[in-house]
N, C-alpha and C positions, 0 to 999 in steps of 0.2 A: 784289438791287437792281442790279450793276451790270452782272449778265445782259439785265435789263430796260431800261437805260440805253441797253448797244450796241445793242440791235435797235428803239430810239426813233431817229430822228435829230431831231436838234435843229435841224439846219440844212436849212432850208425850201430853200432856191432850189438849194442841193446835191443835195436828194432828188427835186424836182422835176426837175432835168436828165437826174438816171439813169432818172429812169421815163418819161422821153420816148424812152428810145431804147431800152425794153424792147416784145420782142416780146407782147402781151396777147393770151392762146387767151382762147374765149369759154366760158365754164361756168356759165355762169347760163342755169337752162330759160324759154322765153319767157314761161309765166303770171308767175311771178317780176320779169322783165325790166319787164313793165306794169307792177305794184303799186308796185316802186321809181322808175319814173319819171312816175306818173300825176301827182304836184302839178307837175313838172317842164312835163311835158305840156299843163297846164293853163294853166300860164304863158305859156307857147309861143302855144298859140290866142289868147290873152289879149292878147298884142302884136298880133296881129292882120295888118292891111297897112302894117306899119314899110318904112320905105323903106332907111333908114340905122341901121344898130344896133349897136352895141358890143358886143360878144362881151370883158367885161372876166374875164381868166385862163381865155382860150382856150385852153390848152393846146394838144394835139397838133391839137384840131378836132373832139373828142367833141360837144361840144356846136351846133357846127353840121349834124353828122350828123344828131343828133335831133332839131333846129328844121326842117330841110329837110325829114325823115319826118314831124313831127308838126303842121307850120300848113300848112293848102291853100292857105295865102291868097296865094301868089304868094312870089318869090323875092327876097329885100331884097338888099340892097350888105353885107358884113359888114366890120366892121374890127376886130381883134382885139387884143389885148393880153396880155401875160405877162413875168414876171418872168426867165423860164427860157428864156433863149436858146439850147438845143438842140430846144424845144417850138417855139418860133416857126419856126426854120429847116426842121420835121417838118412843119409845118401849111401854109408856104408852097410847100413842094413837093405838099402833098396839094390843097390848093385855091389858083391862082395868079391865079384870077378877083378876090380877093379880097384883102386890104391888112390885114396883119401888123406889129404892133411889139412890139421888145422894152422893158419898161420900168423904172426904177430910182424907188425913193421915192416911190410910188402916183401921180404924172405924166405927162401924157398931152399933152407940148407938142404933138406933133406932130397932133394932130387939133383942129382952129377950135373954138373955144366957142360955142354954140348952133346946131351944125351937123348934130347926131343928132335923130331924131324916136323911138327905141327901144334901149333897153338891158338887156341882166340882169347877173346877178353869180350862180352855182351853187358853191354847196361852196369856197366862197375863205377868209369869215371865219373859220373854225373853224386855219385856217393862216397869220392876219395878228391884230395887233394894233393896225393902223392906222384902225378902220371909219372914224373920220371924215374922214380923209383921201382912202379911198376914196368916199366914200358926196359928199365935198365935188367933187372930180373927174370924177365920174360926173352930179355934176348939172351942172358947169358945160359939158359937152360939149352936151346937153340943151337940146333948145328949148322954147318955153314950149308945156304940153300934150304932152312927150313922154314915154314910158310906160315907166317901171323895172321888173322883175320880179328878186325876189332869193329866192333860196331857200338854206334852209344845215340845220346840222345844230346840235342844240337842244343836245347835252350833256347831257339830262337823263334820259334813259333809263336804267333801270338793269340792264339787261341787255346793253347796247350795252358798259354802260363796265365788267362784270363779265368778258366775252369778249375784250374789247378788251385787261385786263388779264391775260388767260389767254393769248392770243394769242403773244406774247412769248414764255410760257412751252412753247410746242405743240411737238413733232415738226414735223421735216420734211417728212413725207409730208401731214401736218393744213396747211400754211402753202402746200405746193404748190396746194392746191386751191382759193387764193384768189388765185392768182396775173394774175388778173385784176383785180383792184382794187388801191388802192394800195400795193400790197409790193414793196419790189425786194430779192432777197435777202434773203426771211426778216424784213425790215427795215421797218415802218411809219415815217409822218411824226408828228412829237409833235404833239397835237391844242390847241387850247386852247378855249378854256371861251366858250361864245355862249347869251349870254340877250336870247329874243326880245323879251322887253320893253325892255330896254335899246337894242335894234335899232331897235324901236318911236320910241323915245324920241330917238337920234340923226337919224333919218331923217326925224321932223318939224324936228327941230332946225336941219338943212340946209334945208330950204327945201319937202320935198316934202308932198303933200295922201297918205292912205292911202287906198287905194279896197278893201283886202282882206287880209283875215291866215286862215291856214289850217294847219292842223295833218298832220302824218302819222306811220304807222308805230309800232305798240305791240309785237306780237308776231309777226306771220308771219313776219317776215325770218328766225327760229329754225328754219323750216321750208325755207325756202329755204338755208339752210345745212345742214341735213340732208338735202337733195337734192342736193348733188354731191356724197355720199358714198352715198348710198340715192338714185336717182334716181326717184322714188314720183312724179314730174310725169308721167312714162308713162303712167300709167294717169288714165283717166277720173273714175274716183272720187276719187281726190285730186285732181285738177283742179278738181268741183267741190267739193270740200271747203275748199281754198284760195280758192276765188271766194267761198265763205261765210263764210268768217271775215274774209275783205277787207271783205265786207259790212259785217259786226260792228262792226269796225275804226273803219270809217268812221262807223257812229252811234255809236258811243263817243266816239270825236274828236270830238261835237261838244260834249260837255261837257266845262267847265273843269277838272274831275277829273283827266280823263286829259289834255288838252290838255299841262299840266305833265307828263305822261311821255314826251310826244310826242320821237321820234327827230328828223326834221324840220319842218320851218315853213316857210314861203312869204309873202313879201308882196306885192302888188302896189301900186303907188305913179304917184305922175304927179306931174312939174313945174308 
């Protein structure tokens, strides 16, 4: 236990800081790279032509990288937010076109209330306990008719949270290989518990209408983690072997069965 303790951190805006200024190689093959960002992706097209959009826990700027590759629909104003003031000072030098703050106590004085027409929120809750604080902040930046996308991570997998707890427990050379996602030093961030109904249920509570809820991810990601130690994406025939069980995936997810084991979920929403 308290092997597993040290390599949790507990303190979110600490762990956040160190992994802004870690160097992240890419190890993920690119059939892989689609399947994990396809609801992402989807979100993305989904805003559409936002003029003004909140990028809430920007971090270093990941996620303007893949808004800019994934909507044709022209290039918005971004203004970003995060908690982790070595993230924001990473991202302002990466994109200086674009208007960065750092924030304390889910607050966003610095940008006018009803002054955004587009917002998301990717992979935040699962590292706050604040939702409605953010979810209330987020709407009021928000003008009437302007378009939320939030996607997170469900908690309910049982495969996520059986590796998740092995992790911890891995060699060296096993935690190197994921050194592209959030590890620094062996080290993950402590996850906490997000049920998408509850999500549901705060997000009308604020004030917003729900236009979409969507499910992802049951089992391939097992396979995408036995490829950067077996890189079996090489060959053609696992390539389309993975595009078919994506297949799978996806009409599985549409029933409520599996939806409850779904790794992530997505909603989209409008003020």
């Amino acid at each position: 236990m308290n092997q597993e303790k040290s390599q949790i951190v507990e303190d979110q805006l600490k762990f956040f800081n160190e992994n802004a200024i870690q160097q992240k190689p890419d190890l993920t093959a690119p059939i892989f790279k689609d399947y994990v960002s396809k609801e992402q992706t989807s979100g993305f097209i989904w805003l559409g032509k936002r003029k003004r959009i909140l990028d809430y826990g920007c971090g270093t700027g990941t996620s303007i990288d893949a808004f800019l590759k994934d909507n044709p629909c022209g290039t918005p104003l971004f203004i970003g937010v995060d908690i982790a003031d070595l993230a924001i000072q990473k991202v302002r030098r990466k994109y200086p076109e674009y208007t960065f703050y750092s924030i304390k106590d889910n607050k966003i004085p610095q940008i006018l209330d009803d002054s955004m027409d587009g917002a998301y929120l990717l992979h935040v809750l699962h590292h706050s306990h604040e939702h409605d604080a953010i979810f209330k902040g987020i709407y009021s930046k928000l003008e009437k008719g302007g378009k939320f996308f939030l996607s997170d991570l469900s908690s309910n997998n049982p495969i996520i949270k059986l590796f998740r707890g092995l992790f911890v427990l891995s060699p060296d050379f096993i935690k190197r290989r994921f050194r592209d996602d959030l590890v620094v030093d062996g080290s993950i961030p402590e996850k906490y518990k997000v049920d998408p109904e509850a999500i549901i249920k705060k997000l009308k509570k604020t004030g917003f209408s729900i236009q979409e809820v969507g499910y992802g991810h049951l089992a391939l990601f097992l396979f995408a983690w036995v490829d950067r130690f077996v890189p079996l994406s090489r060959w053609a025939f696992f390539r389309r072997l993975y595009k078919t069980l994506g297949s799978i995936e996806e009409r599985l997810l549409k029933y409520r069965f599996f939806q409850k084991s779904a790794e992530v979920f997505y909603i989209k929403c409008i003020k």
